[in-house]
C-alpha positions in Angstrom: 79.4 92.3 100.0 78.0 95.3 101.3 78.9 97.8 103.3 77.7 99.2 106.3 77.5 102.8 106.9 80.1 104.7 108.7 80.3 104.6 112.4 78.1 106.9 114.3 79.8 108.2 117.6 77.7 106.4 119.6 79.0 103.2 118.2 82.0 103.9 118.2 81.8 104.2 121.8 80.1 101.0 122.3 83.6 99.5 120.4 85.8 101.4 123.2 86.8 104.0 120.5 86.5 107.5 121.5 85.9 109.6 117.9 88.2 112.4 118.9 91.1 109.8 119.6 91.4 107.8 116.7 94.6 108.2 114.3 94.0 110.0 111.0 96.5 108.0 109.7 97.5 104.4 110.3 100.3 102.0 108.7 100.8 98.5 108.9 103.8 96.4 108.3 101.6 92.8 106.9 103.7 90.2 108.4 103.2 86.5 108.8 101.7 84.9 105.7 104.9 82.6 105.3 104.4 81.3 108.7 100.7 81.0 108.7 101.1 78.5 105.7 104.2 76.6 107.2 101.9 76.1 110.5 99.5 74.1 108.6 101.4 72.9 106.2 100.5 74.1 102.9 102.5 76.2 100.4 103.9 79.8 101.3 101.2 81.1 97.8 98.1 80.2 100.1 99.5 82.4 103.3 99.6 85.3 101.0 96.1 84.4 99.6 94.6 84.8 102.9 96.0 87.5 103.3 94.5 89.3 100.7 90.9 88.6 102.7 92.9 90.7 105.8 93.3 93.4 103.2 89.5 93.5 102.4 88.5 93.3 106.3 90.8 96.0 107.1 90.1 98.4 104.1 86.4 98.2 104.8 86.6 99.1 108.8 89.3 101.5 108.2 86.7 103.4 105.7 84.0 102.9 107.9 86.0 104.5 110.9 86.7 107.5 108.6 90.3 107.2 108.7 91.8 110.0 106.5 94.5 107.2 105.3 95.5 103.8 105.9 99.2 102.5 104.2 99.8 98.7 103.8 103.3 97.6 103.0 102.4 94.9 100.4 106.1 94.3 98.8 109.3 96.0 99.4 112.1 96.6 97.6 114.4 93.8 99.3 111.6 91.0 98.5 112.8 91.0 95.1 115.2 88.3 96.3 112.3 85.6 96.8 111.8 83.0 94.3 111.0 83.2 91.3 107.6 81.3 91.6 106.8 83.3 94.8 107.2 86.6 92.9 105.1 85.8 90.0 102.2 84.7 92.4 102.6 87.9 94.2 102.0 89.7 91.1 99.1 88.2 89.8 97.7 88.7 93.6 98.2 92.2 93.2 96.7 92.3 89.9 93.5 90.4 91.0 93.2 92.6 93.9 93.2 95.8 92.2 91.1 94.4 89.8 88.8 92.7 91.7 88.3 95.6 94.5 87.4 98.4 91.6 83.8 98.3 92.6 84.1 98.5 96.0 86.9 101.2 95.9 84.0 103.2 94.1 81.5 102.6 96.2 83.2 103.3 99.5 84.6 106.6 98.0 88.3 105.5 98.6 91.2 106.8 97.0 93.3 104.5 96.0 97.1 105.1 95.4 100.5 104.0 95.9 104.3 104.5 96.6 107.5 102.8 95.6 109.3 102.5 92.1 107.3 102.0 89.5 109.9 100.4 86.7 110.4 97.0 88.3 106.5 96.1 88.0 105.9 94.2 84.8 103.8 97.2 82.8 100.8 94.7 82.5 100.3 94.7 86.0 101.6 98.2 87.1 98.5 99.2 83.9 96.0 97.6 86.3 97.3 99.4 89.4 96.9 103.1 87.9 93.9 102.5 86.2 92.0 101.8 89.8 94.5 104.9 90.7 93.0 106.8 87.9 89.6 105.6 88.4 89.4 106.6 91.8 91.4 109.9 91.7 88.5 112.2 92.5 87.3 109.8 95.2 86.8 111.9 98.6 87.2 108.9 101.3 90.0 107.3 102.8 93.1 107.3 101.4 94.1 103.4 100.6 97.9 103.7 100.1 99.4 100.5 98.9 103.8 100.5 99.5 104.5 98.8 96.0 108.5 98.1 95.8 109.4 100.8 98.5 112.3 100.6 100.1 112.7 103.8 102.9 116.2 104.0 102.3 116.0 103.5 98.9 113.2 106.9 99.1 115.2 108.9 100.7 118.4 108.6 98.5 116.0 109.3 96.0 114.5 112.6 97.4 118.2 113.3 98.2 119.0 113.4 94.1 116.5 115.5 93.3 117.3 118.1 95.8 121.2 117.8 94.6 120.4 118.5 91.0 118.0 121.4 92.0 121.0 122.8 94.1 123.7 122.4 91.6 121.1 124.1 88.7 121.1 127.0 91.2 117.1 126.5 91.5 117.4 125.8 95.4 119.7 127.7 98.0 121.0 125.1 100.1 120.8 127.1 103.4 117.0 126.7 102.4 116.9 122.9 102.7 114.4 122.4 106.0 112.2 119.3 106.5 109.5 120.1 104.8 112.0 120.8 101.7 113.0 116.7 102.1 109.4 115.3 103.1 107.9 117.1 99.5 110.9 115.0 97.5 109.5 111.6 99.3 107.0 109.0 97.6 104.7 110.1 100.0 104.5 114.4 99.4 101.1 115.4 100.8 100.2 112.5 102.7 99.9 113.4 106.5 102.7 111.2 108.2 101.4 108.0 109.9 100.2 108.2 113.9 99.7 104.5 114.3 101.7 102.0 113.2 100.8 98.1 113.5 103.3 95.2 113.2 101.3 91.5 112.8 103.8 88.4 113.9 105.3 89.8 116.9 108.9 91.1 115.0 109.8 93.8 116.7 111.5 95.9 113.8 110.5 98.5 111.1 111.6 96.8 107.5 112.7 99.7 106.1 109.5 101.2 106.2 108.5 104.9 106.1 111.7 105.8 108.2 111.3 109.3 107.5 107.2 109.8 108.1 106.9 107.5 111.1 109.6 109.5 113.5 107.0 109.9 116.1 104.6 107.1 115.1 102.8 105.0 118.0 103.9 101.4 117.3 102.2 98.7 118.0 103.0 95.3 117.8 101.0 91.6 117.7 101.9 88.5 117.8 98.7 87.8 115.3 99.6 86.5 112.0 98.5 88.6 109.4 96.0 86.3 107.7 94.4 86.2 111.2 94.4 89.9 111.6 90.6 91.2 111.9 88.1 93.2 113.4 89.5 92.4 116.6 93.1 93.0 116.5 92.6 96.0 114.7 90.2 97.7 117.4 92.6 96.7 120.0 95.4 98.7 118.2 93.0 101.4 118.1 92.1 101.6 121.7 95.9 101.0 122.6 96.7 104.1 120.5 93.7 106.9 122.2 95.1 106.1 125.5 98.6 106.9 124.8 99.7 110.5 125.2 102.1 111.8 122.2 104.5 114.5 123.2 106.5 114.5 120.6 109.3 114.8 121.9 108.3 117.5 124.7 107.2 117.4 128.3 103.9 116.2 129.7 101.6 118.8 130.5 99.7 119.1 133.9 
């Protein structure tokens, strides 16, 4: 299908979206696909098929907004404990997807990349994944991040090692280690932290994700399933987001 050009200003507008208010970065937790096949009865496989077409809708308007980067967190470390059957149909999703979305990727001008581990994916598929990361390498659009097997905590213990065995080979002084020393030892080193962050299915928690990045993150939260989540939904997070005022922690100003 194709796509539209980007936005102009004055459409933008017409949306409710003020150009110099939207995030440069925005994150979602994609929650709800379980739920959205139990409701009508069908098998948990077809929730996360649907969501797949959520993916595509969001991906194409994020792009067309000019978002510098848009994360989805598609399968975290802890959802290794689902069924067998479950997992194996997740994968071949995300083989089909990366697959399947090569073209458009291209065309759009989107970089595609992820986080996470990389040794639990069976090779087959993880070869898929970095070849659209490969192809698109030099792409200059939107970032599409995709949180493959990423677990916050599990990051952060990970940065943590590295910067222990640079101390102890006396390549870093420890009175030296400073925030930006921890957030270049994360999955996500060079990637401007997340503004916005959307939760689908109303749960009000974070799922070990991005704990680091998202310390002064907007959250926003919808009861919206995420094979429902469209156009809509995501323009209302939007407008939610440019008339909040982030202080970061300081004072209003007058």
């Amino acid at each position: 299908m194709a796509v539209e050009s980007p936005y102009t200003s004055e459409q933008l507008e017409s949306l409710g979206l003020s150009p110099d208010r939207l995030p440069r970065h925005v994150a979602i937790i994609m929650d709800g696909n379980g739920r959205w096949a139990q409701n009508r009865g069908l098998p948990r496989i077809e929730g996360h098929r649907r969501g797949v077409e959520s993916v595509r809708t969001v991906v194409e308007e994020a792009a067309r907004l000019g978002l510098e980067q848009l994360t989805l967190y598609c399968f975290s470390s802890e959802n290794w404990k689902r069924p067998r059957i479950e997992l194996d149909l997740l994968m071949s999703l995300l083989q089909r997807y990366v697959v399947a979305e090569r073209a458009e990727i291209m065309r759009q001008d989107i970089r595609f990349v992820t986080i996470g581990r990389t040794d639990r994916i069976h090779p087959r598929i993880f070869q898929e994944v970095n070849a659209t990361i490969e192809l698109s390498r030099d792409n200059p659009g939107m970032k599409l991040c995709l949180a493959l097997d990423y677990g916050a905590r599990d990051e952060i213990v990970g940065a943590m090692r590295q910067i222990a065995e640079k101390v102890r080979a006396g390549a870093l002084d420890p009175a030296a280690i400073d925030e930006e020393t921890i957030s270049s030892h994360l999955f996500t080193a060079g990637m401007v932290d997340p503004d916005l962050v959307i939760r689908t299915a109303g749960e009000m928690r974070i799922s070990n994700f991005l704990l680091w990045q998202i310390s002064y993150a907007e959250l926003w939260v919808t009861e919206t399933l995420w094979p429902d989540f469209r156009q809509p939904e995501l323009f209302s997070a939007l407008r939610d987001y440019a008339g909040r005022e982030r202080r970061f922690g300081g004072l209003k100003t007058v």
